[in-house]
TORRONU-7969 format. One line per field, with one value per residue (C-alpha): y, z, x; residue number from 0. Coordinates in steps of 0.001 Angstrom, whole numbers. Layout:
py	c(Y	...)
pz	c(Z	...)
px	c(X	...)
resi	c(NUM	...)
This chain:
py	c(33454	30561	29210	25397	23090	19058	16641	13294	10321	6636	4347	3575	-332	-781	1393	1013	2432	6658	9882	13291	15457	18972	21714	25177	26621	28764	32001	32445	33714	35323	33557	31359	30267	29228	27256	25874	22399	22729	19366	16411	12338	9152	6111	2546	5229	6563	3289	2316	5405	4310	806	2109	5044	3739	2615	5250	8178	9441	9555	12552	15057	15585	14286	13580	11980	8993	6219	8354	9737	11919	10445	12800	13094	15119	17583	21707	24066	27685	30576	31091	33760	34335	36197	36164	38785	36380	34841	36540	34911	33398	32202	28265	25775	22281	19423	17060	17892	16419	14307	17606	21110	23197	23159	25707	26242	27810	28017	29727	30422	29032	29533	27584	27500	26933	24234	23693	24536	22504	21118	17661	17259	18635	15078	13438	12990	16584	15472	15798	19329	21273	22430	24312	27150	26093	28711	27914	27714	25099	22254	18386	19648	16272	14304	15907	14865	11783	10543	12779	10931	8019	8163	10092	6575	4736	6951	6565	2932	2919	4850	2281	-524	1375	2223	-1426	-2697	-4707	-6800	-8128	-9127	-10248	-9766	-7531	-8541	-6433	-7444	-5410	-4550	-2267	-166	3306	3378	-186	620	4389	1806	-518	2792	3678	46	-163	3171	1987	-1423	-2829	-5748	-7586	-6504	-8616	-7706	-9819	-9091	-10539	-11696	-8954	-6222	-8639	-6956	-2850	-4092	-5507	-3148	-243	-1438	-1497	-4684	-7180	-9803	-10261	-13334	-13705	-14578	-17992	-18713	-17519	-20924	-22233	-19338	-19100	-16220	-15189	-15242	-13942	-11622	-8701	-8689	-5346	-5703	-3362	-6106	-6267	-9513	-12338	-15106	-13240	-12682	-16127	-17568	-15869	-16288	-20013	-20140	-18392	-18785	-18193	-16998	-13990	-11196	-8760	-8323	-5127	-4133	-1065	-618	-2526	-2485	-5851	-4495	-6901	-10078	-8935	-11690	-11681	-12595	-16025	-16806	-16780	-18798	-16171	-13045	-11124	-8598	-4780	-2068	1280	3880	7078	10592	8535	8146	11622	12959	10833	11741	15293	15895	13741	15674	19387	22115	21193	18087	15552	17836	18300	14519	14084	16284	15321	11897	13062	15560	11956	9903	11892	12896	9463	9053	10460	7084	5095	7085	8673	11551	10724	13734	13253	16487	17199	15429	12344	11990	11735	9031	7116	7712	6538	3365	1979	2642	676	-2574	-2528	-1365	1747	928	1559	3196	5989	8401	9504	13472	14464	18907	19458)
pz	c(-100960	-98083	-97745	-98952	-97828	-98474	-98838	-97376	-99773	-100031	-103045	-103366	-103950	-101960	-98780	-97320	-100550	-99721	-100596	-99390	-102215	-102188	-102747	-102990	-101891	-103796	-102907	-102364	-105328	-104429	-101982	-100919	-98109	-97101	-94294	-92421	-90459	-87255	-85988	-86687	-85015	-86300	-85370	-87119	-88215	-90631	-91740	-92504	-94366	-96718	-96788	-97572	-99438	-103139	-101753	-99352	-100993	-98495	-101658	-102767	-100044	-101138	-104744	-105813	-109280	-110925	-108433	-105253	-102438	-99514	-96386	-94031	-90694	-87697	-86290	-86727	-89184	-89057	-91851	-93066	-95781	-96533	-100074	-98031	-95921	-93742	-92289	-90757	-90348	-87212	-86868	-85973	-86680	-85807	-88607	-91631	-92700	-95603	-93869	-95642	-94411	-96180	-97618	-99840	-99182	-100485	-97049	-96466	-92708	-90813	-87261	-85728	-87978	-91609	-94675	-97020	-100256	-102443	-105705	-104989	-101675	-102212	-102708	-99820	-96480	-95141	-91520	-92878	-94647	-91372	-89601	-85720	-84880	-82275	-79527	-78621	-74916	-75029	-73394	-74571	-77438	-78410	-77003	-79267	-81948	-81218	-79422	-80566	-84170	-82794	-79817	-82194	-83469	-79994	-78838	-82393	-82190	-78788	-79719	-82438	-79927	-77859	-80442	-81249	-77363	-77972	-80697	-77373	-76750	-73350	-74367	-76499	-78372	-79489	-81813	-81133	-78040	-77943	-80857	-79341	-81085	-79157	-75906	-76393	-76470	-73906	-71626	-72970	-72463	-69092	-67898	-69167	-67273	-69942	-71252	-70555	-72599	-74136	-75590	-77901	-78238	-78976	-76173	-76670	-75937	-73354	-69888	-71210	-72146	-68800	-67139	-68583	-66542	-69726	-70229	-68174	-69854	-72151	-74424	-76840	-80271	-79720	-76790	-78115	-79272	-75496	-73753	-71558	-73407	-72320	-75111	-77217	-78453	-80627	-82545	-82803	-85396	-85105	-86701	-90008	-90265	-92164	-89729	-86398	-88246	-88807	-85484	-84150	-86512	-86448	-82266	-81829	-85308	-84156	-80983	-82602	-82897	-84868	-86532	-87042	-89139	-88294	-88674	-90260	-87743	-89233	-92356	-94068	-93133	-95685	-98142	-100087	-97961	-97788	-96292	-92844	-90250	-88028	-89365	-92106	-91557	-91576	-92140	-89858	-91352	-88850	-91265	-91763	-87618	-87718	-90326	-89014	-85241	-86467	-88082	-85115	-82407	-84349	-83813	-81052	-79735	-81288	-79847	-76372	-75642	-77589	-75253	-71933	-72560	-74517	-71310	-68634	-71249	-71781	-68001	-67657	-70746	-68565	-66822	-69699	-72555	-73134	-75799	-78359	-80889	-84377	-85754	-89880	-92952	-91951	-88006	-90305	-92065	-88994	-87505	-89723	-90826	-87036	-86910	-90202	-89248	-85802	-83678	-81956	-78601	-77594	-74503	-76811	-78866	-81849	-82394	-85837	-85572	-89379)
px	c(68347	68458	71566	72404	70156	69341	67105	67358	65961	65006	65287	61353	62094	64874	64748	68065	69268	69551	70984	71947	70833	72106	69418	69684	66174	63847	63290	59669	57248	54215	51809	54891	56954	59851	60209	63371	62652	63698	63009	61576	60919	61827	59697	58319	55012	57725	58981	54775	54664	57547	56078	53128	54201	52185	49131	48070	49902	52504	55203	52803	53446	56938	57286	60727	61640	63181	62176	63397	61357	61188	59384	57612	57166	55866	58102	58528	59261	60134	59241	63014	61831	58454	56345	52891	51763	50430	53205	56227	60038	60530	56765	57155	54512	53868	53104	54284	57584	59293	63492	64710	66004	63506	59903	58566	55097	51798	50010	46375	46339	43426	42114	44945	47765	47720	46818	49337	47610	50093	48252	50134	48602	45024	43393	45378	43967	43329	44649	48835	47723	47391	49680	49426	51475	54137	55227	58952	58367	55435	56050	56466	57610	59842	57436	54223	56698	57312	54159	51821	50771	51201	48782	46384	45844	46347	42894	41149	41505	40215	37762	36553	36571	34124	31955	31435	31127	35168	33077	32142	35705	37581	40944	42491	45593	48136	50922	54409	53816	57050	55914	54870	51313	50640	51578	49236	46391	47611	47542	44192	42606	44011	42837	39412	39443	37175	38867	42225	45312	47325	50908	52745	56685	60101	62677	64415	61525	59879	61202	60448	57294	56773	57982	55568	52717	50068	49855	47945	49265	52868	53799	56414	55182	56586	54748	51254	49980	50213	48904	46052	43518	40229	37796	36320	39441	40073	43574	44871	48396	51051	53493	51889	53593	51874	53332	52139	48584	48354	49273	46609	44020	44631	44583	41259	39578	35977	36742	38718	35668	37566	40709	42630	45559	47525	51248	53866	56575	58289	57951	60422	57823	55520	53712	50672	48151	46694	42863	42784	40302	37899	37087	39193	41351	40039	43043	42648	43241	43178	42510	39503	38006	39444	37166	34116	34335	35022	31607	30263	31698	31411	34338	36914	34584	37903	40650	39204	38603	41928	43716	42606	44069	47239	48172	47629	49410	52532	52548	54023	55894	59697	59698	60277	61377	64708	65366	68243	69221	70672	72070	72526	71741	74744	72088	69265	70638	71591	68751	66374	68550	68428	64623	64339	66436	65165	68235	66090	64954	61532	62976	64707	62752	64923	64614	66600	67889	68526)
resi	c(0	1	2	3	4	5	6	7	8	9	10	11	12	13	14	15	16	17	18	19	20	21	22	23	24	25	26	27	28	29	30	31	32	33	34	35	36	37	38	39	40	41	42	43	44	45	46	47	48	49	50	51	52	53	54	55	56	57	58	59	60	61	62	63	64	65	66	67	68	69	70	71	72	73	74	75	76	77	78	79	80	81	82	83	84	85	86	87	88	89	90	91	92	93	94	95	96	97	98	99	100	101	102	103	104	105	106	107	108	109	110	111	112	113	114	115	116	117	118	119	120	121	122	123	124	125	126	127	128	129	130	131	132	133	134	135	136	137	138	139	140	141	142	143	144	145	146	147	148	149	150	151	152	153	154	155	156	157	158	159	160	161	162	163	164	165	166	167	168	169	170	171	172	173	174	175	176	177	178	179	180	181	182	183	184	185	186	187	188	189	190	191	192	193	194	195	196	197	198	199	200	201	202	203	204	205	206	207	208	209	210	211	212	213	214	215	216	217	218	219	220	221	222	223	224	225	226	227	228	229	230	231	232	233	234	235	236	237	238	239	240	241	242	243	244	245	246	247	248	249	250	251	252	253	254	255	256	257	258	259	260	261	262	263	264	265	266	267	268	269	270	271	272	273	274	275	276	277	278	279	280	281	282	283	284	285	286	287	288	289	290	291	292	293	294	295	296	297	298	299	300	301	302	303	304	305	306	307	308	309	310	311	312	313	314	315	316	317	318	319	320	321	322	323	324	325	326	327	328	329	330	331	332	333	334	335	336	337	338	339	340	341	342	343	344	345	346	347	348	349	350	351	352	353)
């Protein structure tokens, strides 16, 4: 039997509302694993998948009961004890973990790692069922957990605005500049050189942003009204806040060719959503560009492009970003309480060691 472990959990209607809950795990039944998380990031993407948790299903990876639940996020696990003959302890895999010390898993190996066969998951988005198996000396580790998801979406949002010419767009606009999946397209747009980018961002994240290099172009939200813009533009919103929508919908109206919702970085903005001048907002969702460009591109054709640009991005990722550990179930908590209320810099990339 594994020895205590926990699980780290949110009130679903109130998120600053958690718990340690003591566990003791499972020993595996046939078919099953055990696996002990070694690692795992905390960023806004986790926040958005709290946010989000009801209407895109994240609460269903890790189900917990009476209004509680277990957020995941990408990081690495290790088989602790295992009931299938095809996996060994000690094997370490890379993937969606639940905040928690242990998962107990069903997996069905596959040609790179495994799916997690789990009966709750096996109408959610395939994309969060696979995992990749890890080696221990590979390098970027922190950084593929951290950065990794996040510029998954950076290059499949690029990718979009490519496919449709930038709408025919000038400038690109991107709202929270300082989140990490804004600034992965920032990189990608300016590598490009096909359009000017724009970053929106607050006083306080107006000099990193700045100083990154990514941006042609950085205005605080403030200032946006005044600004001189290049049009047509494309909105790209990593705020998710109703106020910043609106300020630019009701600058460029017509002039805005496309509008895209993303993340939900200032997640406690959120309003129902009134009409908006120019054209209406379209929510990304990436499993689903993963799936298309999958069965466009046939075996490998998304990784390889994928990881040509992942190994120049994160090449340049030391200058700016510092590694911060949390250790235990009391770091998690910290951790992910000062990514929710805002008090994690961009510059620091929170890594929590259960």
């Amino acid at each position: 039997m594994a020895a205590q472990g926990w699980d780290f959990l949110v009130l679903r209607s109130d998120l600053h509302q958690t718990k340690i809950a003591p566990v003791t795990p499972a020993d595996p039944a046939d078919g099953e694993v055990l696996f002990r998380v070694e690692s795992f990031s905390l960023t806004a993407n986790n926040v958005t998948y709290a946010v989000a948790g009801d209407q895109i299903g994240y609460w269903r990876f890790f189900p917990k009961p009476d209004g509680w639940g277990c957020i995941p996020a990408w990081g690495y696990g290790v088989v602790e004890t295992s009931a299938n003959p095809d996996f060994a302890p000690g094997e370490r895999f890379y993937g969606y973990w639940p905040m928690a010390s242990h998962l107990l898993a069903t997996p069905r190996r596959s040609r790179a790692g495994f799916v997690d066969g789990a009966a709750c998951r096996a109408d959610l988005p395939p994309t969060y069922n696979q995992y990749v198996e890890a080696p221990a000396d590979a390098p970027h580790q922190d950084q593929r957990s951290l950065l990794n998801p996040l510029f998954m979406t950076s290059f499949l949002i690029d990718d979009l605005l490519v496919d449709n010419g930038d709408f025919g767009a000038k400038t690109v606009i991107l709202a929270s500049a300082s989140s990490r999946t804004s600034m992965g397209l920032a990189w990608l747009l300016k590598q490009s050189g096909r359009v000017k980018v724009l970053g929106l961002t607050s006083p306080r994240n107006k000099a990193f942003v700045e100083g990154l290099g990514y941006y042609d172009q950085v205005v605080l939200y403030d200032d946006l009204p005044g600004a001189p813009v290049e049009t047509p533009a494309v909105l790209v919103d990593f705020a998710g806040d109703p106020a910043v929508r609106a300020a630019v919908h009701n600058r460029f109206r017509d002039d805005l060719a496309y509008s895209c919702l993303v993340g939900i970085t200032h997640w406690e903005a959120r309003s129902a959503p009134a009409p908006l001048p120019g054209p209406a907002p379209t929510f990304f969702f990436a499993p689903d560009r993963v799936v298309k460009r999958r069965q466009d591109w046939g075996p490998g054709g998304l990784e390889s492009r994928y990881g040509e640009a992942w190994d120049r991005f994160v090449a340049d990722t030391p200058r700016w970003l510092t590694l911060k550990d949390f250790a235990g179930a009391e770091g998690v908590k910290a951790a992910f309480l000062a990514v929710l209320d805002g008090k994690a810099p961009s510059s620091e990339g929170l890594i929590c060691r259960p």
